[in-house]
C-alpha positions as CSV (number, residue, x, y, z in Angstrom):
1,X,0.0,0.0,0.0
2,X,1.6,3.3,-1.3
3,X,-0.1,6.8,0.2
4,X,1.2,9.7,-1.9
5,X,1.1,13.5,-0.3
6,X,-1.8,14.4,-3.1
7,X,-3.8,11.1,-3.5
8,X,-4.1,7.4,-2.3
9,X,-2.9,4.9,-4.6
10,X,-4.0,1.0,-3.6
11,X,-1.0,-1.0,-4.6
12,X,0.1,-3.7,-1.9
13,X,-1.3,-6.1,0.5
14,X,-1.2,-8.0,3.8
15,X,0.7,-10.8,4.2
16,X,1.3,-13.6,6.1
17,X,-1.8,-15.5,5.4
18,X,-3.5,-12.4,5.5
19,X,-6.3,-12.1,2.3
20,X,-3.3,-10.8,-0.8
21,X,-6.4,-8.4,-2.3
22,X,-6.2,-4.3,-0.7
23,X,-9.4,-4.1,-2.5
24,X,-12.6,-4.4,-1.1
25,X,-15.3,-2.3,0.9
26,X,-13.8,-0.6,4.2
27,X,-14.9,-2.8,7.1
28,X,-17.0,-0.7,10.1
29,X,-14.4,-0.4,12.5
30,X,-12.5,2.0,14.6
31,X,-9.5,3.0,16.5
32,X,-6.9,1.3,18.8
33,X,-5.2,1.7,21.8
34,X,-1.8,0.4,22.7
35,X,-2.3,0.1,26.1
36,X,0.5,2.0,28.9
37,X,-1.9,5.4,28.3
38,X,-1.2,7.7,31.5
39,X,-4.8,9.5,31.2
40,X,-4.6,13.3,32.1
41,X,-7.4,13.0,34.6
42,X,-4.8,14.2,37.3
43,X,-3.6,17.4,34.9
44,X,-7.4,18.0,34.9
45,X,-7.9,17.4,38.4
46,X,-5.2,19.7,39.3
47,X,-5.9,22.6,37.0
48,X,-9.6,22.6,38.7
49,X,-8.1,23.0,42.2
50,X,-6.2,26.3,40.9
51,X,-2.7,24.7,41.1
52,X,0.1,23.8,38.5
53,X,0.4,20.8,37.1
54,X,4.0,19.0,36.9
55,X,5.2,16.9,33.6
56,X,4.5,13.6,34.7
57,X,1.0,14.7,35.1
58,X,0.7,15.2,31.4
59,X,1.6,11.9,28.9
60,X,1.2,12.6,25.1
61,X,-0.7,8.6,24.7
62,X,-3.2,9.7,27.5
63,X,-3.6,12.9,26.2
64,X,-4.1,12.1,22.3
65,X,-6.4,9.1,23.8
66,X,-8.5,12.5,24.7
67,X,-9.9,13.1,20.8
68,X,-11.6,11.0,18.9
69,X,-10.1,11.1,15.1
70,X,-12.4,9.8,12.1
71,X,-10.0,9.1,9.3
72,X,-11.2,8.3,5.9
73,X,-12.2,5.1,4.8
74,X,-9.6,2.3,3.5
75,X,-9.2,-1.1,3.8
76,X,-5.8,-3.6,3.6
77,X,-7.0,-6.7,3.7
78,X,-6.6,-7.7,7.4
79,X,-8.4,-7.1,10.8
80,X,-5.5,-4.1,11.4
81,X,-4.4,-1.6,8.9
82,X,-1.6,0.4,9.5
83,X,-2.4,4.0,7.5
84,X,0.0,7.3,7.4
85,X,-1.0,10.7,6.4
86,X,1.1,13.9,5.7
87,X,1.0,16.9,6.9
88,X,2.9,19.8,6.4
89,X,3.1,23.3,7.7
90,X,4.0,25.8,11.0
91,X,4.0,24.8,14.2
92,X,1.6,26.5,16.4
93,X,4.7,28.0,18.8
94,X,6.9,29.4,16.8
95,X,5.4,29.6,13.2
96,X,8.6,27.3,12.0
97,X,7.8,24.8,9.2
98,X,6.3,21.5,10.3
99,X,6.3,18.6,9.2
100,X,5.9,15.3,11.4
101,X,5.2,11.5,10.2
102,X,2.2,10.0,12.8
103,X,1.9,5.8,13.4
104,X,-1.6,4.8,13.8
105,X,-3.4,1.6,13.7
106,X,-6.9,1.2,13.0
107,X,-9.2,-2.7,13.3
108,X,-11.4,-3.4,10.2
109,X,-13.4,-5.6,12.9
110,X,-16.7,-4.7,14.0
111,X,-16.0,-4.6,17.6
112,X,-19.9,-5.7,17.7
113,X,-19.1,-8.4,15.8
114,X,-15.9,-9.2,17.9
115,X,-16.2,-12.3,20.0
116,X,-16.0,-11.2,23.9
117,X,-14.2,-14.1,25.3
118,X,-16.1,-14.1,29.4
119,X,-13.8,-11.9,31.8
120,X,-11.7,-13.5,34.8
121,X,-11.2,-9.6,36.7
122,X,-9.5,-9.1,40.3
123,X,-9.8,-6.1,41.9
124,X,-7.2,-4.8,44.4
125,X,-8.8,-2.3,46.3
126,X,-6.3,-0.1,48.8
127,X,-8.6,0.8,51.3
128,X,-5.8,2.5,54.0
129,X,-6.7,5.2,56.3
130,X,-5.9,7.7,53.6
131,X,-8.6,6.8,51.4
132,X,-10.7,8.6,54.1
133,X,-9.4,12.2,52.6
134,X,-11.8,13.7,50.6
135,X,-13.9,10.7,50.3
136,X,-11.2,8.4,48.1
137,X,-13.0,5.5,49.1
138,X,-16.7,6.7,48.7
139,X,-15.3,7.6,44.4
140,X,-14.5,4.0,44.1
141,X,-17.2,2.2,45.5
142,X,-19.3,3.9,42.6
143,X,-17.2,2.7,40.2
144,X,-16.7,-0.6,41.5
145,X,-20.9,-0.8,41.7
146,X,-20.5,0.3,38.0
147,X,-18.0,-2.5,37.0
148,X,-20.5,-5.1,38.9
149,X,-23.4,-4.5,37.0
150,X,-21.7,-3.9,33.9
151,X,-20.1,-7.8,33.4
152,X,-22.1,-10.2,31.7
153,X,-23.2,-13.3,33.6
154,X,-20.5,-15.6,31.8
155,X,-18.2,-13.0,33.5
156,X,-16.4,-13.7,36.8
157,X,-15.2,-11.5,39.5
158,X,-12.9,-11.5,42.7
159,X,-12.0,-8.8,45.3
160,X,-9.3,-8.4,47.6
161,X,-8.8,-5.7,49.5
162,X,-5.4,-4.3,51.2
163,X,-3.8,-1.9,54.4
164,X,-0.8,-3.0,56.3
165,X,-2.5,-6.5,55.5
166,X,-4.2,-8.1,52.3
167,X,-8.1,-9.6,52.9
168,X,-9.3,-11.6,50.2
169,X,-12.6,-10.1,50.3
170,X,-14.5,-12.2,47.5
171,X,-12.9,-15.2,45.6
172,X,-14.0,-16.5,42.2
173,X,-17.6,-18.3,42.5
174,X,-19.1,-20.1,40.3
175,X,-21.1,-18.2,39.4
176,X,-21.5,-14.4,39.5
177,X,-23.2,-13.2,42.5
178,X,-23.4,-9.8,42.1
179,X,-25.7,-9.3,45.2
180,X,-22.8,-10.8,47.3
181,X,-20.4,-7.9,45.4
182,X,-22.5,-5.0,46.0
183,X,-21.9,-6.3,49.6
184,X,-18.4,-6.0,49.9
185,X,-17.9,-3.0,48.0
186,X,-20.4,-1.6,50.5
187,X,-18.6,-2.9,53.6
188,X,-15.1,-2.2,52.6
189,X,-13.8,0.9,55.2
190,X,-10.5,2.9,55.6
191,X,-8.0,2.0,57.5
192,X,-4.6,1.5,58.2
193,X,-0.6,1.6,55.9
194,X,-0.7,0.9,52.0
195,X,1.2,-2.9,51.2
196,X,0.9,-2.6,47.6
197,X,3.5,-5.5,47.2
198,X,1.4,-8.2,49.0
199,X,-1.9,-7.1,47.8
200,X,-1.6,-6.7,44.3
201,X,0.7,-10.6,44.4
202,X,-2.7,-11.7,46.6
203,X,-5.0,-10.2,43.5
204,X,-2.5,-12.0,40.8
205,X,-2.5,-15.0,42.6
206,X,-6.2,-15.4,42.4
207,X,-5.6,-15.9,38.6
208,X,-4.0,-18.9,39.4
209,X,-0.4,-20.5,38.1
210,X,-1.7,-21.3,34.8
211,X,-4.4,-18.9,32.6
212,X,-7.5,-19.9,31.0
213,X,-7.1,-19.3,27.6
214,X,-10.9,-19.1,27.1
215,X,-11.1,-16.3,29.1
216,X,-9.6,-12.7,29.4
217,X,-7.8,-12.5,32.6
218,X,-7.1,-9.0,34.4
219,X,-6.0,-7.6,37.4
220,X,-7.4,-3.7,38.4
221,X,-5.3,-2.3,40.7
222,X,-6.4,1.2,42.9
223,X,-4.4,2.9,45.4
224,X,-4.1,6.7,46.4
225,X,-0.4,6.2,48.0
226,X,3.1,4.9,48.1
227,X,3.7,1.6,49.3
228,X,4.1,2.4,53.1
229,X,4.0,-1.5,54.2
230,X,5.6,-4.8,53.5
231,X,7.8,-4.4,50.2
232,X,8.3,-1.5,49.3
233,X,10.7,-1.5,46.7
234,X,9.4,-0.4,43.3
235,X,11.8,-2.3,41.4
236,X,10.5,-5.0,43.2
237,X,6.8,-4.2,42.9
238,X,7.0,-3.9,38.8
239,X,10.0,-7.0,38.8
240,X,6.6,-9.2,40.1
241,X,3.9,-8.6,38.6
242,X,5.6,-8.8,35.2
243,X,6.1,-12.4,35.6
244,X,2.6,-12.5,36.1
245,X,1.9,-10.4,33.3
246,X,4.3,-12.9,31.0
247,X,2.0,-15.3,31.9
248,X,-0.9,-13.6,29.7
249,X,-2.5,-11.7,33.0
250,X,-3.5,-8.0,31.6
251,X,-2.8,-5.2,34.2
252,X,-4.2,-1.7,34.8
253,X,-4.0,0.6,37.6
254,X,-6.0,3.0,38.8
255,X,-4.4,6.8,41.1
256,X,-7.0,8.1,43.3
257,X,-5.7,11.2,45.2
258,X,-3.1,13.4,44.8
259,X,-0.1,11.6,46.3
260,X,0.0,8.2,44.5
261,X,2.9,6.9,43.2
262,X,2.8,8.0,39.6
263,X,6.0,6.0,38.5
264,X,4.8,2.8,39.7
265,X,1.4,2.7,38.6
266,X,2.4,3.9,34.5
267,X,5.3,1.3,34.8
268,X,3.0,-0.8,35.9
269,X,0.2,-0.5,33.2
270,X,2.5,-0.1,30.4
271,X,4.2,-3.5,31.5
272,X,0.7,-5.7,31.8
273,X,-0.9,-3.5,28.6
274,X,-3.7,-1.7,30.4
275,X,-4.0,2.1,31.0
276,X,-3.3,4.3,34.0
277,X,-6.2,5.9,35.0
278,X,-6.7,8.9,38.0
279,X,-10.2,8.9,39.5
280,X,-10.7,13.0,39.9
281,X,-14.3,12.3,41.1
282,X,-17.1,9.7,41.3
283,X,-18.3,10.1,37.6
284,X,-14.7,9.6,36.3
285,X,-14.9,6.6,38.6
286,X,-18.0,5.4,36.5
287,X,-15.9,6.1,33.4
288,X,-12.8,4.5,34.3
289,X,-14.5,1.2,35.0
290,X,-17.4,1.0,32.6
291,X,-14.3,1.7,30.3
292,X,-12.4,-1.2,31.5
293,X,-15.0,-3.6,30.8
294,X,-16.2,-2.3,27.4
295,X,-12.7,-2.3,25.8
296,X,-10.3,-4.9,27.8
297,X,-12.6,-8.0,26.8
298,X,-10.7,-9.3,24.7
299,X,-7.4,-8.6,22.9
300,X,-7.8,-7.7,18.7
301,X,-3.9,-8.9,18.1
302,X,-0.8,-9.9,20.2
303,X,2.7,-9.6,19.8
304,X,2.0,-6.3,17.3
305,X,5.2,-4.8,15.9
306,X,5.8,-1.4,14.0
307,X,8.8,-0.7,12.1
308,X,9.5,2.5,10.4
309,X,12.5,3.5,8.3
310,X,13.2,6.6,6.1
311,X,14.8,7.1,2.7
312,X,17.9,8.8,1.9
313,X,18.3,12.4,3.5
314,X,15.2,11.7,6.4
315,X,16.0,11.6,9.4
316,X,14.4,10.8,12.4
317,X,14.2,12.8,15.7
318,X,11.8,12.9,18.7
319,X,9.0,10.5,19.2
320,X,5.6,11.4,20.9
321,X,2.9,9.1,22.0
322,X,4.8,6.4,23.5
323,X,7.8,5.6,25.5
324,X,8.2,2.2,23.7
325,X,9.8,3.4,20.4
326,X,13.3,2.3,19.9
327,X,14.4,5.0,17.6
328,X,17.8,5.2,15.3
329,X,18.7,8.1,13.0
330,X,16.9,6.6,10.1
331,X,14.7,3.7,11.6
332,X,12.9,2.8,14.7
333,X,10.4,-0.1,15.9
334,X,8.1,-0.8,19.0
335,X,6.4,-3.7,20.1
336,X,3.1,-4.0,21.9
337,X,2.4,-7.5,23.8
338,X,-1.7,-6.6,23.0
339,X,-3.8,-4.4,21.3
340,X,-7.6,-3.7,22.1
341,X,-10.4,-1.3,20.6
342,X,-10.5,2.0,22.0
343,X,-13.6,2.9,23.6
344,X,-14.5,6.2,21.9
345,X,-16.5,6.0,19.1
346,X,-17.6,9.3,18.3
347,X,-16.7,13.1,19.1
348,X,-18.8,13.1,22.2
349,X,-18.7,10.5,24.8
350,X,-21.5,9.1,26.6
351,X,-19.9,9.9,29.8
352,X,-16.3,11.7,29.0
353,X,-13.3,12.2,27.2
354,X,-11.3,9.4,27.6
355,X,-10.7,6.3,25.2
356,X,-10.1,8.2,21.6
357,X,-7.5,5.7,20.4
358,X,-3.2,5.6,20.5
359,X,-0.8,6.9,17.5
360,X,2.3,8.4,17.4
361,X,4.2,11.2,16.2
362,X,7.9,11.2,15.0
363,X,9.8,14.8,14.1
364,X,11.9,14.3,10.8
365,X,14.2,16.2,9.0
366,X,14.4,16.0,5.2
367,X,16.9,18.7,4.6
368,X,19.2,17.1,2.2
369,X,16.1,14.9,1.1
370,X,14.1,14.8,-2.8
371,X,10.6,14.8,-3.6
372,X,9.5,11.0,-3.5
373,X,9.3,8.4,-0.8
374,X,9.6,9.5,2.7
375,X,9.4,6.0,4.4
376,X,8.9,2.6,4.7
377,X,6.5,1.3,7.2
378,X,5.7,-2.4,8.2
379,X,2.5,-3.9,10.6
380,X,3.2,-7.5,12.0
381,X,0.8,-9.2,14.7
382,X,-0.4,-12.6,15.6
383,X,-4.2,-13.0,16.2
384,X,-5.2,-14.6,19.5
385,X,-5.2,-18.2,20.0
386,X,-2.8,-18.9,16.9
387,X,0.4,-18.5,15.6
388,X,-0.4,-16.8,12.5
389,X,1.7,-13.8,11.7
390,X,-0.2,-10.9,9.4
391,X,1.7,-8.3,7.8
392,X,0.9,-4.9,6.2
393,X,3.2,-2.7,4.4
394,X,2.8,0.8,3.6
395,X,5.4,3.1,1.6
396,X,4.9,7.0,2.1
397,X,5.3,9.5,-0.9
398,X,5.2,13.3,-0.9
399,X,6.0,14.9,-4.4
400,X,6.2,17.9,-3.7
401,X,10.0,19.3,-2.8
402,X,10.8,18.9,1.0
403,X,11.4,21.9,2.1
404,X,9.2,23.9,0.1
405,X,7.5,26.7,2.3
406,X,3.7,26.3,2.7
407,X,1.3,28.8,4.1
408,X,-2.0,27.2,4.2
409,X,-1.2,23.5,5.7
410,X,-1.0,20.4,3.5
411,X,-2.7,17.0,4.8
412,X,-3.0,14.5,3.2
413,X,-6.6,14.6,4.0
414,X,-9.5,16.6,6.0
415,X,-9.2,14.6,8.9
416,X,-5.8,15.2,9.8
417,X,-6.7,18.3,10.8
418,X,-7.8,17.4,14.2
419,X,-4.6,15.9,14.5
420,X,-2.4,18.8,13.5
421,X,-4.0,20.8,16.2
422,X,-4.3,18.0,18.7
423,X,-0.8,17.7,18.1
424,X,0.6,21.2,18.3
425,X,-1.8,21.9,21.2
426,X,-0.2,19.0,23.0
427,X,3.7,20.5,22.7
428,X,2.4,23.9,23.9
429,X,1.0,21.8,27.1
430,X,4.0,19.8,27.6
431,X,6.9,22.8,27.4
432,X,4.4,25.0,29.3
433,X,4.6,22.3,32.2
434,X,8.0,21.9,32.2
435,X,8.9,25.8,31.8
436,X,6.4,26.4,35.2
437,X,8.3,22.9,37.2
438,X,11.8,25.1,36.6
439,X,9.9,28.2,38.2
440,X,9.6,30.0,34.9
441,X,5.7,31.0,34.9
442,X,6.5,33.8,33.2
443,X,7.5,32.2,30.1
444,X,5.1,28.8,30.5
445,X,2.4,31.6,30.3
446,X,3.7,33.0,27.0
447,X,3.7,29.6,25.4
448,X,-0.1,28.6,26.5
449,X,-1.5,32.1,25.4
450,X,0.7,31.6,22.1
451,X,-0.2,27.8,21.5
452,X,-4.0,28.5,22.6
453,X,-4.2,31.9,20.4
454,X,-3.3,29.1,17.3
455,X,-5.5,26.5,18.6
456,X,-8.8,29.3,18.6
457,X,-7.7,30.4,15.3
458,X,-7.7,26.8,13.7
459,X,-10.8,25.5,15.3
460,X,-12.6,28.4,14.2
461,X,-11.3,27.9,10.4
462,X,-12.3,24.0,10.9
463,X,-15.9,23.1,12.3
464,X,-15.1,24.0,16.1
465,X,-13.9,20.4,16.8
466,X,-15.7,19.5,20.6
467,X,-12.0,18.3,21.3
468,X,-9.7,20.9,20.9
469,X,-12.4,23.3,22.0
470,X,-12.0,21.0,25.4
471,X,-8.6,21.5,25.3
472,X,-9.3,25.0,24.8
473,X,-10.9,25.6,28.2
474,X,-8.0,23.2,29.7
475,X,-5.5,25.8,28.6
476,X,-7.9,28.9,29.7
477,X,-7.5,27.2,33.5
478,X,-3.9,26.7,33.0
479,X,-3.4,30.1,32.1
480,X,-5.3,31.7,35.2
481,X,-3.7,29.5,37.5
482,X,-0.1,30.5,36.1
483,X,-1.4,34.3,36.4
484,X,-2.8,33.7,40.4
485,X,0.7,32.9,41.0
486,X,2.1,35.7,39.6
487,X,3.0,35.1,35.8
488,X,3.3,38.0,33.9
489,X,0.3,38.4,31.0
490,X,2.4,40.4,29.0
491,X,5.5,38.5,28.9
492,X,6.8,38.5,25.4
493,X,7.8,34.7,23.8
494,X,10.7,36.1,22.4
495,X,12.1,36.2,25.7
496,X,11.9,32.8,26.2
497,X,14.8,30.8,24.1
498,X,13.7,26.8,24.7
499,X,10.9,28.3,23.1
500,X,12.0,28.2,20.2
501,X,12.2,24.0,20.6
502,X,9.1,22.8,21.0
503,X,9.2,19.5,19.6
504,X,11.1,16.6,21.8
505,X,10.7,12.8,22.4
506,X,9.2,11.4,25.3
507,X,11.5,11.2,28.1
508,X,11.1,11.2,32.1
509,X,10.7,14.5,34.3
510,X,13.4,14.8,36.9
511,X,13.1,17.3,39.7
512,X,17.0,17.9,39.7
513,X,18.0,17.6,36.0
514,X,15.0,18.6,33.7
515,X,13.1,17.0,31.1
516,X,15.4,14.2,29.8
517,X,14.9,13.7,25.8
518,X,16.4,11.1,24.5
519,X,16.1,12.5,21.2
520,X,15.5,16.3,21.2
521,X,16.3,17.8,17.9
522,X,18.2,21.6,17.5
523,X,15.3,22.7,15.3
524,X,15.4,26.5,16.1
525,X,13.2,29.1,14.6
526,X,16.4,30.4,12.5
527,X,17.1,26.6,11.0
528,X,13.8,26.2,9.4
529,X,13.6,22.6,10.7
530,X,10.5,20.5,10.1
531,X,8.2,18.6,11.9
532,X,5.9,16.2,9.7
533,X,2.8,14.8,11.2
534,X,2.5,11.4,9.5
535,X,-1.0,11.1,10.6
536,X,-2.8,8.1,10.3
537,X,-5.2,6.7,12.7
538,X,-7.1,4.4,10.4
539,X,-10.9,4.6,11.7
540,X,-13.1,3.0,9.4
541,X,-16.3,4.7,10.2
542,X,-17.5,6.7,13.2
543,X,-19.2,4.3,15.3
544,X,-21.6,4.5,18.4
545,X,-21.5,2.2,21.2
C-alpha cells in the first residue's frame, strides 16, 4: 500500500496468510489503543483546584487518547491496517515549518461483531486510612458498583482488599453473584498503611499459576499512596507482577488522590498492557470502569510490531505518543504485547473524554532529502489463540519538494486536521509544564496564550472540533492559575529561548536535571527545521456504542 502527499494509490497487500487483495469495501471499525496510556485525569484534576500541574501529570498517549479522530475510509485486507498521512506546515509555537510523520493503527473488525471471550477480573482495592481524605474511598465504590453491574453473567469476578495486610474479600464463585459484590464494596472501610507489594501478588494469585485461555484475565489495581508497608521497593513491585503479566495476566491501575505513586502505577500498566487511569471524582470513577469492561474484553492482536524506516536524507528525531519506540537516525520499531479497541467511538462520549485511540508522532528532517518516498513502514501481529503472523506494508510519498514553504497546511486529508491541532496543542502543554516545574511561569504563560491563540484560530477555520475546543478551556484554566501565581500576561515569547524548541521525544521529568529527551532535535526558529505529522489513525467509520 503506497499513500502519496496528493492522492491514495492502492498498490500492496497483507501478508502472512492475510487475504493478498487491498481491495474491497472498508470494514466498520474503529480505533486502537496500545495500552501503557497515563490519562490526564490528574492534569485536569489539578488545574480545577487552581494549582500547577507537573510533567509527569501530562503523557502525550493519554492525552491524544482524549480526541476522537475519524479518518477516511480504506481497507488492507486484514483485521489491522496500518495508515500514514502527511501533513505539512508551521508549528503553532513558533510559526517554524512543520512537518511530522504520525503511526496509527486502525481494526477493520466490527467490535460488535468481535467475540468477547467471558472476563476472569480481580480487583485490588487499597482501602488505608488515607482513602478517608476527601472521600477516596466513597469515588470507588461507585465505580466498583459500576464495573458489577456492567459484566455479563459468563463473566467472573474477585476482590481483595489491602492496608498493612491483604483480605481476600471475595474469591472467584461459580457463578456471578453480584448481590454478594455490592456487599463488599459496600462494607469495605478505611483503615490503616498501603502494602501494595502483597496485595496486588494476593490479587495476581487469584488468577491462578496457569491462565484460562478461554477467558480474558485481568488484574485492576487502585491505590491513592506509596507503598508504606511490606515491600516496598518499586523495582520489586514492577519485577513481580511482570512475571505475572508474562503469563498472559492483563494489568491496569487505577491513582486516586493526589499523592499516589505515579512512576509505579504507568510502569505498571505499560508493562501488563492496560492504562493508567486517576479517578478525579465519582463520575470519572464510572468512566474509568465501565471503560475497562467495554474495551479490555478481549485482545484484537498480540505480539504487534511497527517498524518504520526513512529514505535517503530523512532523518528521524523525537518521538511522541509512546515511551516504547526504539528509535535510530533513520529507523525505529516498538512492540506491543496486545492491542484492544478504543472505547470512543464518536466526538462526544457518553460519559467523557477518555478512550479516543493511541498513535504516534515522529519529528523528521528531510533537509538534504528529494521529492519522492519519505518511508517505509511495516505492521506485523499474531491473532489470539494462533500463531499466525499478518503483515501490512505501507510506503509513504510526498512529491512535492521537502522543504518547500507552505502557508495554508497540507494533509493528506481533511481529517488530519484534528490531529495537526491536537498535536501542536499537546507540545504547547507539555513545554508550558515543564517551563512552570523550573519556576519559569513567566514564560510557561507566554507559550499557552501563544499555543491557545493558534489553537482558537484553527478551530474556528475547521468546524469548532468539541475536542480541541475541550482542550481549549484546559489551557484557559492553566493560564489563570499560572497568572494567580504571579506570571506576567504580557510577557513576550521572544524572551523565552527553549521556546523556540518545542518538539522533543518522550522522556522522564526529573526534579533535579530537567526533562530528559532522548532525542531532542536543534530545530530552532532560524534553522527552518521541520516537523511532519505522519498522521494516520485508520478509523473505518465513526461508530456509536
Amino acid at each position: 500500500m503506497r499513500f502519496k502527499g496528493l492522492g491514495l494509490v492502492v498498490l500492496a497487500a497483507c501478508g502472512g496468510g492475510a487475504a493478498d487483495s487491498a481491495g474491497g469495501d472498508p470494514t466498520p471499525g474503529g480505533n486502537v489503543g496500545f495500552g501503557g496510556a497515563q490519562d490526564i485525569g490528574e492534569f485536569r484534576g489539578i488545574l480545577e483546584r487552581g494549582e500547577i500541574p507537573g510533567p509527569n501529570t501530562l503523557d502525550a498517549n493519554g492525552f491524544f487518547n482524549e480526541h476522537f479522530n475519524a479518518p477516511p475510509d480504506v481497507t488492507c485486507g486484514g483485521p489491522l491496517c496500518l495508515t500514514p498521512g502527511l501533513s505539512v506546515g508551521r508549528d503553532f509555537l513558533t510559526g517554524a515549518h512543520q512537518a511530522t510523520l504520525q503511526i496509527s493503527v486502525n481494526t477493520t473488525v466490527n467490535p460488535l461483531e468481535h467475540p468477547r471471550l467471558p472476563m476472569k477480573l480481580s480487583v485490588v482495592v487499597d482501602h488505608s486510612g488515607s482513602m478517608a481524605e476527601d472521600n477516596r474511598l466513597e469515588k470507588v465504590k461507585v465505580g466498583l458498583h459500576a464495573l458489577i453491574d456492567q459484566l455479563s453473567d459468563e463473566d467472573r469476578l474477585s476482590i481483595i482488599s489491602f492496608d498493612d495486610t491483604v483480605t481476600l474479600d471475595q474469591p472467584f464463585t461459580s457463578t456471578l453473584d453480584r448481590e454478594r459484590l455490592h456487599f463488599v464494596v459496600d462494607n469495605l472501610r478505611p483503615d490503616g498503611g498501603t502494602n501494595i507489594f502483597d496485595g496486588l501478588k494476593a490479587g495476581l494469585d487469584q488468577l491462578g499459576e496457569t491462565v484460562e485461555n478461554e477467558k480474558q484475565n485481568r488484574v485492576i489495581l487502585l491505590s491513592d499512596g506509596l507503598a508504606t508497608a511490606g515491600n516496598t521497593s518499586q523495582e520489586a513491585i514492577i519485577e513481580m507482577a511482570t512475571g505475572y503479566v508474562s503469563k498472559g495476566i492483563g494489568l491496569t491501575t487505577i491513582g486516586v488522590g493526589d499523592s499516589f505513586d505515579v512512576e509505579l502505577m504507568r510502569g505498571l500498566a505499560e508493562r501488563g498492557a492496560g492504562n493508567f487511569y486517576f479517578v478525579e471524582d465519582a463520575s470519572a470513577a464510572t468512566e474509568v470502569f465501565t471503560e475497562e469492561v467495554d474495551v479490555f474484553m478481549s485482545p484484537i492482536a498480540l505480539d504487534l510490531q511497527i517498524t518504520a524506516a526513512t529514505s535517503t536524507g530523512w532523518q528521524m528525531g523525537g518521538v511522541v505518543g509512546t515511551k516504547q519506540w526504539r528509535a535510530g537516525a533513520a529507523s525505529g520499531d516498538m512492540t506491543v504485547p496486545a492491542v484492544f479497541f478504543a472505547s470512543r467511538t464518536s466526538q462526544t462520549g457518553e460519559i467523557g473524554r477518555r478512550g479516543g485511540g493511541s498513535m504516534i508522532f515522529i519529528n523528521l528532517d528531510p533537509s538534504a532529502a528529494a521529492a519522492g518516498t519519505v518511508a517505509d513502514l511495516k505492521l506485523s501481529y499474531r491473532l489470539p489463540n494462533t500463531n499466525e503472523i499478518i503483515t501490512h506494508t505501507v510506503t509513504l510519498d510526498y512529491d512535492r519538494p521537502p522543504t518547500e514553504a507552505v502557508e495554508e497546511p497540507f494533509l493528506s486529508y481533511a481529517e488530519m486536521a484534528e490531529r495537526f491541532a491536537m498535536y501542536n496543542t499537546f507540545l504547547g502543554f507539555r513545554l508550558a509544564t515543564q517551563m512552570a516545574a523550573e519556576g519559569d511561569y513567566n514564560c510557561a504563560m507566554s507559550v499557552l496564550s501563544t499555543t491557545r491563540s493558534s489553537a482558537q484560530s484553527w478551530n474556528a477555520s475547521h468546524e469548532n472540533d468539541p475536542d480541541i475546543a475541550a482542550d481549549l478551556e484546559l489551557a484557559d484554566l492553566f493560564i489563570a492559575n499560572l497568572r494567580a501565581h504571579g506570571a506576567d500576561s504580557e510577557f513576550a515569547l521572544s524572551s523565552c529561548p527553549a521556546a523556540e524548541n518545542p518538539v522533543s521525544g518522550e522522556g522522564e521529568w526529573n526534579p533535579d536535571t530537567g526533562y530528559n529527551h532522548p532525542m531532542a532535535c536543534s530545530s530552532g526558529r532560524g534553522n527552518a527545521s521541520w516537523l511532519l505529522i505522519l498522521g494516520a489513525l485508520l478509523v473505518i467509520r465513526r461508530r456509536r456504542r
